[in-house]
matplotlib code that plots the C-alpha trace (Angstrom):
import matplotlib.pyplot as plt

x = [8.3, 8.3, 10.2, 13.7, 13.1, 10.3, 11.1, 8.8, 5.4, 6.0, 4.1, 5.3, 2.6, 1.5, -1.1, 0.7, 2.4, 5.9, 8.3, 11.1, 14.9, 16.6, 19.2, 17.6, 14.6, 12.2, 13.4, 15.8, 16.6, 15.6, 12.3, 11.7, 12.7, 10.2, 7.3, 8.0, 7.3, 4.0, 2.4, 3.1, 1.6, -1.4, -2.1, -1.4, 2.1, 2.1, -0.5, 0.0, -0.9, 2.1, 1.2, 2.6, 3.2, 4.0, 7.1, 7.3, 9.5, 10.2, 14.0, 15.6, 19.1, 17.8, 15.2, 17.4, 18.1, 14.2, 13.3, 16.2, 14.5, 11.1, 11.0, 13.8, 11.1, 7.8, 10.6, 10.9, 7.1, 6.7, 5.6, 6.1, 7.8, 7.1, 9.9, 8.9, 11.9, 10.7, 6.6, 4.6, 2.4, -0.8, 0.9, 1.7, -2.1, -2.5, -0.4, -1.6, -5.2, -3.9, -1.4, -3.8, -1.5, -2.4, -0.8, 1.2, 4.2, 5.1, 8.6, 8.2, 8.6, 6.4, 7.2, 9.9, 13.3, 15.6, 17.2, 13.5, 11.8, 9.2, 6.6, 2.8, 0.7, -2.3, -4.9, -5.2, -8.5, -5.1, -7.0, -4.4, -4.7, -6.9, -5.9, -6.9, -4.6, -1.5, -2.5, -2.1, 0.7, 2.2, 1.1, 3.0, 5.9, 5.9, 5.0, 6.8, 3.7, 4.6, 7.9, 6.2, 5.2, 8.0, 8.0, 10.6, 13.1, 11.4, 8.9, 10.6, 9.2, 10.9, 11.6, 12.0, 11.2, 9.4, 10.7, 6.7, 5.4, 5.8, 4.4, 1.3, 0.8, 1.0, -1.4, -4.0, -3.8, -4.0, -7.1, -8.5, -8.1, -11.2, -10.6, -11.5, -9.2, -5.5, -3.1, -1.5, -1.9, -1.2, 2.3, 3.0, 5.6, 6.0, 7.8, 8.6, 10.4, 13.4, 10.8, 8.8, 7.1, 10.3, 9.7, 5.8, 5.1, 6.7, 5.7, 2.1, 2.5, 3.9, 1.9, -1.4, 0.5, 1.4, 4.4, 6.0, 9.0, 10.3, 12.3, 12.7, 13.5, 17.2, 17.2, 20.6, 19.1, 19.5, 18.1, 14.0, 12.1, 14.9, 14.4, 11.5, 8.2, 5.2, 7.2, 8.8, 6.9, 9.1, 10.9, 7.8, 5.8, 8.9, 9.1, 5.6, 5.8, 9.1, 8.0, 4.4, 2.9, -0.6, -0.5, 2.1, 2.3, 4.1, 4.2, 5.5, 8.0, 6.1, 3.3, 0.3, -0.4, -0.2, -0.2, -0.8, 0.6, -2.0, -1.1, 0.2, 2.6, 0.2, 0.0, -3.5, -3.5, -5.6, -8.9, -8.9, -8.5, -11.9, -13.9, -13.4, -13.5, -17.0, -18.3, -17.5, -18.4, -22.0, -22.2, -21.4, -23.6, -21.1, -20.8, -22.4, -23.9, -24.0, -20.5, -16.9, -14.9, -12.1, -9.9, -9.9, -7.1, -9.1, -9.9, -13.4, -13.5, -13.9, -17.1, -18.7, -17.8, -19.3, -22.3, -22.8, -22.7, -25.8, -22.6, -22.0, -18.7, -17.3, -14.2, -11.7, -8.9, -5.5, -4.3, -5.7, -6.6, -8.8, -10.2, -10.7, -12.2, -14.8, -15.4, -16.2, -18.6, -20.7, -20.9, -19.0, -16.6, -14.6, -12.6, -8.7, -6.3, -5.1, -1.9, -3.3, -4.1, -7.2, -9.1, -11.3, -12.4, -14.3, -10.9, -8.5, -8.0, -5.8, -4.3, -3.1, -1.1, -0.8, -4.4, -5.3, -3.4, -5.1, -8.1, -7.6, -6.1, -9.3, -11.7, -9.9, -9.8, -13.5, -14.6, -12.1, -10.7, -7.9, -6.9, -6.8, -10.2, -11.4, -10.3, -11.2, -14.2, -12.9, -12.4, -10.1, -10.3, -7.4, -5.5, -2.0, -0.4, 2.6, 5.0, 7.3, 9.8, 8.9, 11.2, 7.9, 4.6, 2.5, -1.0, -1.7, -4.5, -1.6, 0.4, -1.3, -0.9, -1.3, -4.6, -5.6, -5.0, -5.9, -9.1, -9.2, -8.8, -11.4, -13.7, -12.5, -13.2, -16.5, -18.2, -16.3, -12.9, -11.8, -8.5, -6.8, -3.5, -2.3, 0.8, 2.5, 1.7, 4.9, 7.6, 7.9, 6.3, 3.1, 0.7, -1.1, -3.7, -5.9, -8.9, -10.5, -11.9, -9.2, -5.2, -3.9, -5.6, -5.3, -1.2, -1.4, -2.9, -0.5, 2.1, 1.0, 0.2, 3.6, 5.6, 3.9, 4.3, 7.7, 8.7, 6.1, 7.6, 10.8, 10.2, 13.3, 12.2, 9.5, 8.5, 5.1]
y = [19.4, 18.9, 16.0, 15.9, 13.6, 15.3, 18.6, 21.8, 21.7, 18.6, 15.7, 12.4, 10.5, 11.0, 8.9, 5.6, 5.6, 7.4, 7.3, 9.5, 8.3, 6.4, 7.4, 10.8, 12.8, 11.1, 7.7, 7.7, 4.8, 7.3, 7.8, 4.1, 3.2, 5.9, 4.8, 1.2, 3.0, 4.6, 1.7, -0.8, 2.1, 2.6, -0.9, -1.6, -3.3, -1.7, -3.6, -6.4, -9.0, -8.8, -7.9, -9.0, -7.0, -8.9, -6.6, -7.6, -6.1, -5.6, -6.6, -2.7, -2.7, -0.5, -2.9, -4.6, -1.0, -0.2, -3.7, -3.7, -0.4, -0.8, -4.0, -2.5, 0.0, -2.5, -4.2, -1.6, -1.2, -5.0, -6.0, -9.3, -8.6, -11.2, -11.0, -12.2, -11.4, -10.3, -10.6, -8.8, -5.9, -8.1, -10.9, -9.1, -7.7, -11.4, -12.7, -9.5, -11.3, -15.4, -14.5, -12.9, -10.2, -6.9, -4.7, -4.9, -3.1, -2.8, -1.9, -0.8, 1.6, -0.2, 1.2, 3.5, 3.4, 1.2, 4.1, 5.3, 3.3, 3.6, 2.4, 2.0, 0.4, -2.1, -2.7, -6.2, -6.9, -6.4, -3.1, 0.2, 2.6, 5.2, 9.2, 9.5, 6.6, 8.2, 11.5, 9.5, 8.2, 10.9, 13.1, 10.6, 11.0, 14.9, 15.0, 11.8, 10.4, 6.9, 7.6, 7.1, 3.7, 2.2, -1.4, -2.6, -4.6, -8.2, -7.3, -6.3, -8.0, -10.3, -10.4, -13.8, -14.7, -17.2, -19.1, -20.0, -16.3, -17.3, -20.3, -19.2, -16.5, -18.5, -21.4, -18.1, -17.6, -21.0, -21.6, -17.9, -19.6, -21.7, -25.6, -27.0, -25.1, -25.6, -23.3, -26.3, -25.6, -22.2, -20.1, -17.4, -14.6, -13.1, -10.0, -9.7, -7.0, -8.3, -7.5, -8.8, -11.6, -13.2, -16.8, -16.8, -15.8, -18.4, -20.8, -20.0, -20.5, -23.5, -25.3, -24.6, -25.7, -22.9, -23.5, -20.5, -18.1, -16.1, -12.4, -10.0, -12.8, -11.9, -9.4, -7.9, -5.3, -2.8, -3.8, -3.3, -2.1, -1.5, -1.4, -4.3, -4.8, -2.8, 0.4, -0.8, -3.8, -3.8, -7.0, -8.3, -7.9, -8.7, -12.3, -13.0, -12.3, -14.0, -17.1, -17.0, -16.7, -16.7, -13.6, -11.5, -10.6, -7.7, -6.8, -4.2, -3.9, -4.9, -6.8, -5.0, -3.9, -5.4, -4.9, -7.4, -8.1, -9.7, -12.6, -10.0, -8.3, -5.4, -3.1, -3.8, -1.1, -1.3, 0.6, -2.6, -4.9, -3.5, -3.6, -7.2, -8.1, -6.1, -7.5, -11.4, -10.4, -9.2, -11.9, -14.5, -12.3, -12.2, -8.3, -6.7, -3.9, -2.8, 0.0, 0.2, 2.1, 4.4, 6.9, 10.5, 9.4, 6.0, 6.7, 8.4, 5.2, 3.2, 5.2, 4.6, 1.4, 0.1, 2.2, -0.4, -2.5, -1.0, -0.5, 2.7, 4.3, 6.2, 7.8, 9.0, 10.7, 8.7, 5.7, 2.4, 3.0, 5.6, 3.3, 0.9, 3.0, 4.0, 0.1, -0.4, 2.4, 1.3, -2.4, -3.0, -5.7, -4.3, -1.6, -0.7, 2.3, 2.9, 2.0, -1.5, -1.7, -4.0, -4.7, -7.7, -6.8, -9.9, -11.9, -9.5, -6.2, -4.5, -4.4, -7.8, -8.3, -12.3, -12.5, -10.3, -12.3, -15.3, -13.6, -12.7, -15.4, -17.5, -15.2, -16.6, -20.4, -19.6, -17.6, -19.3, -15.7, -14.6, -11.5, -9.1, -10.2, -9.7, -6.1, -5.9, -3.2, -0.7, 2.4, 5.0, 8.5, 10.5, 11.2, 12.9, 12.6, 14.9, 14.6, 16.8, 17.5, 20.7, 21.8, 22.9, 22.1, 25.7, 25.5, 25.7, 28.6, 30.8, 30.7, 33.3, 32.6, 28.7, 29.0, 31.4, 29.3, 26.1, 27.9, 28.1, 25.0, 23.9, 25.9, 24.8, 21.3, 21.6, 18.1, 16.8, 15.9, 16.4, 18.0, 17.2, 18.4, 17.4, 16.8, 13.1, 12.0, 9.8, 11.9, 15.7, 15.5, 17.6, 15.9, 17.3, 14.4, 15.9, 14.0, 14.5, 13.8, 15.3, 14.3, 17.3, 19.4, 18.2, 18.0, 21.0, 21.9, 20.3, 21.3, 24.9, 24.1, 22.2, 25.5, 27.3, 25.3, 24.6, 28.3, 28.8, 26.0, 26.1, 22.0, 20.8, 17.8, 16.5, 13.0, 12.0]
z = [28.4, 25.1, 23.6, 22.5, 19.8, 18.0, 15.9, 17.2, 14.9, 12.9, 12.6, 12.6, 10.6, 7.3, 5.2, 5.8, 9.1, 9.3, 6.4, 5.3, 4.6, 6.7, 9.7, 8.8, 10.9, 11.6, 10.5, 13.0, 15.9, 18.4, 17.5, 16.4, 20.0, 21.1, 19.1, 20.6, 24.0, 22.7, 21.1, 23.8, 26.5, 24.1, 23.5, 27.5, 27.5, 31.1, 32.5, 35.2, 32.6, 29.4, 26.1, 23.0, 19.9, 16.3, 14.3, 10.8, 7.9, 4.0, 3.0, 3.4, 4.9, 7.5, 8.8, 11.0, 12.6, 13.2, 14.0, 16.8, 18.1, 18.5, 20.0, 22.7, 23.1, 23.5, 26.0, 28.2, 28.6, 29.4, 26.5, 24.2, 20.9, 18.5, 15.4, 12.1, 9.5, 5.9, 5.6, 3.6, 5.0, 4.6, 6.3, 8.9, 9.1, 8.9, 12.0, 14.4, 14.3, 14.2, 16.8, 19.2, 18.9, 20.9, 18.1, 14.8, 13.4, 9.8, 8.9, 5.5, 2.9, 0.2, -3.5, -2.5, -2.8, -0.8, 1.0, 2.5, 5.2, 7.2, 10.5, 10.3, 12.7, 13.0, 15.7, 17.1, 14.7, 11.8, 10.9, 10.4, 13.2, 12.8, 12.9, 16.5, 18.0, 15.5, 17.1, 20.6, 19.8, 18.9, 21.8, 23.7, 22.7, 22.2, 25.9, 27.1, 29.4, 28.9, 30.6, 33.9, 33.1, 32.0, 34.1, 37.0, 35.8, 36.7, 34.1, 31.4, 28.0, 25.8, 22.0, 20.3, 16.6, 14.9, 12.1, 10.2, 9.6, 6.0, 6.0, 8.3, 5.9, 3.2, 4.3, 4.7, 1.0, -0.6, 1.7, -0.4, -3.3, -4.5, -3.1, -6.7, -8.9, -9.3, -11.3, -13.1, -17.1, -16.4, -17.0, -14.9, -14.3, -10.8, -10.0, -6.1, -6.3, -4.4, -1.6, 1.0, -1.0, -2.5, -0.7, -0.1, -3.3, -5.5, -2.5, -2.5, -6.3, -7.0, -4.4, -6.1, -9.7, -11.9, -14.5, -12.6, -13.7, -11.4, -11.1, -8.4, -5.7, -4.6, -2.4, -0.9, 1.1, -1.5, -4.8, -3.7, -6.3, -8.4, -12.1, -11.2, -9.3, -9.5, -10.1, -13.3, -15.0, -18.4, -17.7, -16.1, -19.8, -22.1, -19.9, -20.4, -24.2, -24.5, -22.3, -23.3, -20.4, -19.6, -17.1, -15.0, -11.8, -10.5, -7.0, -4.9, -1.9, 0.9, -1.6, -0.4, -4.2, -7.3, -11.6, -13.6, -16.7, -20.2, -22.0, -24.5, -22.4, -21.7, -17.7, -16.3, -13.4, -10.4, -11.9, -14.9, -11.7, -10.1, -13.0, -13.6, -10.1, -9.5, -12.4, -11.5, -7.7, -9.3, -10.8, -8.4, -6.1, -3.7, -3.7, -0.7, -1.4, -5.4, -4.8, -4.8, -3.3, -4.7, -4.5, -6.1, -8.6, -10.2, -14.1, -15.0, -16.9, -13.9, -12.7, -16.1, -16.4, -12.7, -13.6, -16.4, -13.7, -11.4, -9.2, -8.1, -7.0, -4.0, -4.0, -0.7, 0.0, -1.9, 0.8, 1.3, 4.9, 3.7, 1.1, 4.3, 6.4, 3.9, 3.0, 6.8, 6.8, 3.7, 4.5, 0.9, 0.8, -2.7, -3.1, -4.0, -5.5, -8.9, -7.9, -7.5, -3.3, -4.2, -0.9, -0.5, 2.8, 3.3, 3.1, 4.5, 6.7, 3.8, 0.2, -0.8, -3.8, -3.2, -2.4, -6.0, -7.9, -6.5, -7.4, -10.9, -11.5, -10.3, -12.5, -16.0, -14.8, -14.2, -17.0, -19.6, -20.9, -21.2, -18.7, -22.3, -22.9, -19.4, -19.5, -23.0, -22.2, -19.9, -21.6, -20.1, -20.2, -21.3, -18.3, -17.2, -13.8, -13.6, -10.2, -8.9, -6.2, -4.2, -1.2, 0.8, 1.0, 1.0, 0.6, -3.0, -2.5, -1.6, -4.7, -6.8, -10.1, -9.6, -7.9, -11.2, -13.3, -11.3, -11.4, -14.7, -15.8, -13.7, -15.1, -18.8, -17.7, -16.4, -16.7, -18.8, -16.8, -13.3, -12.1, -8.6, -7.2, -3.9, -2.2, -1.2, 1.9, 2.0, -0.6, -0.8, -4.4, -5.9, -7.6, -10.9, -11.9, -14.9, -17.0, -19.9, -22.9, -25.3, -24.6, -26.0, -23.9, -20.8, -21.5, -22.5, -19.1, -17.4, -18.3, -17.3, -13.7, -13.3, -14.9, -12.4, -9.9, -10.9, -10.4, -7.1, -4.9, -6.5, -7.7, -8.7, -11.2, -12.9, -14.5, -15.7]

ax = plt.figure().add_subplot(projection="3d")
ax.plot(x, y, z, "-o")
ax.set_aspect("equal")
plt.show()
């Protein structure tokens, strides 16, 4: 019988786990509790032998809901629910591994808004589940199988928290950071978004000696990635100008990504971030194998760039798993997202905003550049990325007149740019990503898709 909880011919997961808003399908307490019940059975909570599953979460008001939920869910199937309170999403990757963990559970709706939230998984290695265990997952709960192995009531799991998941995490990171540097000399501004990172991060930090200013570290449950973080890094670069600060740092929700900020107030987005880190990693020789690894939506300028290098550069599908999974498969240990989900695969299983910063902020001690100068070579290709809200995802090949002119354009651009459009995996947004060697034109081309898209899938906003 099909399940109650799951509506006929959707699918719960979508690039990054489950997301959607809160108290609303499918980020309900229904189906949290239910995708308790499926993890634990998949990863064998109904085994003689308990398991234990680590739950970890951003600082969303709805947290507490979802956290409440899944682990009476792992519970019921016998197995162990370690709770660690607000840890970032590499943290938690983090504790799954040093806690011998069976599986780990991310509450989380990273960049988003405080009233979204959302529920992605990690294997016990702290890897993100792959599509087939999601499709699993989900199959159990469509079909309820795991009902039958819910355990007697002597074996019932228990839920307890630990108080150091910070301070685990954040002994991980300092140990990252070369033993005979220290940050003292240096100024810097973090943004933590009133997230996730808001006591590691200046912890981590001030430890290793930066002169540190802080913003972003009061959260109240709603005030995530409002007007600050990754999302909106303009009091991020008028502190470092006004303080003088040597770099910024500006993370996201759950501080898996992160933008830095020059010495002159300037964004430095994730491609900048993996052309200086490829080109100290070659030459350090501590790159792998001579690529990176990318997304559809990193700058043409990037490609270019590495080739100047003798690195070469392989893109995937947009999402960090994806960027992962492709990592794994070349035997590359560098790779990341526009967005700024930098990988270093050798050092952990995911995007790592803490552990970039570290990074970057190693390369200038190092080199004796400033981050402005660092960057100082990338060229960028003209580029336009246009959102907007759609009340439906159609395939785009069955809108006439888009596809025509999508076409088109294509055609116009030749070798000389590249055009994608796709559709959010996490937000019910379209995607128009043009580049090219003229801005002009490809604005120009823009904006016709987006007016025809705009009237095709009745979109009811756009921003750029």
């Amino acid at each position: 019988m099909t399940s109650e909880y799951l509506k006929f011919g959707s699918s719960l997961f979508g690039t990054d786990g489950v997301r959607g808003l809160a108290n609303v399908y499918p980020m309900t307490p229904e189906i949290a509790l239910a995708l308790g019940q499926a993890v634990a059975h998949l990863f064998g909570g109904h085994r003689d032998s308990a398991r234990s599953i680590v739950i970890g979460k951003d600082t969303r008001l709805s947290g507490y809901m979802f956290e409440d939920a899944l682990a009476a869910g792992m519970c019921s199937m016998g197995s162990n629910v370690i709770q660690t309170g607000p840890i970032p999403t590499p943290g938690l990757a983090f504790l799954t591994r040093d806690l011998r963990c069976d599986a780990g559970v991310m509450i989380s709706a990273s960049h988003n808004i405080y009233q979204d939230n959302g529920i992605k998984f990690f294997a016990r290695d702290g890897f993100k589940l792959r599509d087939n265990l999601e499709i699993k997952m989900e199959e159990s709960i469509r079909n309820r199988t795991f009902e039958s192995y819910r355990v007697s009531s002597e074996k019932i799991g228990r839920a307890k928290r630990i108080e150091d998941a910070a301070g685990r995490y954040g002994v991980f990171l300092k140990e990252k950071f070369p033993i005979d540097m220290t940050l003292r000399g240096l100024r810097v501004v973090l943004d933590c978004a009133n997230g996730a990172a808001y006591k590691v991060g200046p912890t981590v930090l001030s430890e290793l000696g930066a002169d540190l200013i802080t913003l972003g570290t009061r959260p109240d449950g709603r005030n995530i990635n409002e007007n600050c973080g990754s999302t909106d890094v303009r009091a991020l670069s008028e502190a470092v100008r006004s303080s003088g600060a040597d770099i910024g740092i500006a993370l996201d929700g759950d501080a898996d990504r992160c933008l830095l900020v020059s010495e002159k107030g300037d964004l430095i987005d994730g491609d900048e971030m993996l052309s200086m880190f490829a080109e100290d990693m070659s030459k350090r020789k501590v790159l792998k194998t001579p690529l990176v690894v990318a997304t559809t939506m990193s700058n043409l300028g990037l490609e270019k760039y590495l080739q100047g290098l003798g690195v070469s550069l392989a893109r995937t599908g947009v999402g960090d798993r994806y960027v992962v999974e492709e990592m794994r498969s070349k035997g590359t240990n560098l790779g990341g997202e526009q967005s700024g989900h930098i990988i270093f695969l050798d050092q952990n299983t995911t995007g790592d905003g803490l552990l970039t910063a570290l990074q970057a902020l190693a390369i200038t001690i190092r080199s004796g550049r400033t981050l402005s100068e660092l960057v100082s070579k990338f060229q960028r290709f003209p580029q336009v990325l246009v959102n907007l809200d759609v009340t439906e995802r159609k395939p785009f090949a069955e809108l006439g007149k888009f596809s025509e002119e999508l076409r088109k354009i294509e055609g116009e651009l030749a070798k000389t740019g590249r055009i994608i459009v796709r559709y959010s995996g996490t937000e019910l947004k379209a995607r128009i990503m043009i580049e090219g060697e003229d801005q002009a034109t490809i604005d120009k081309f823009a904006d016709s898709l987006a007016s025809l898209l705009h009237v095709e899938l009745g979109s009811s906003s756009v921003d750029n």
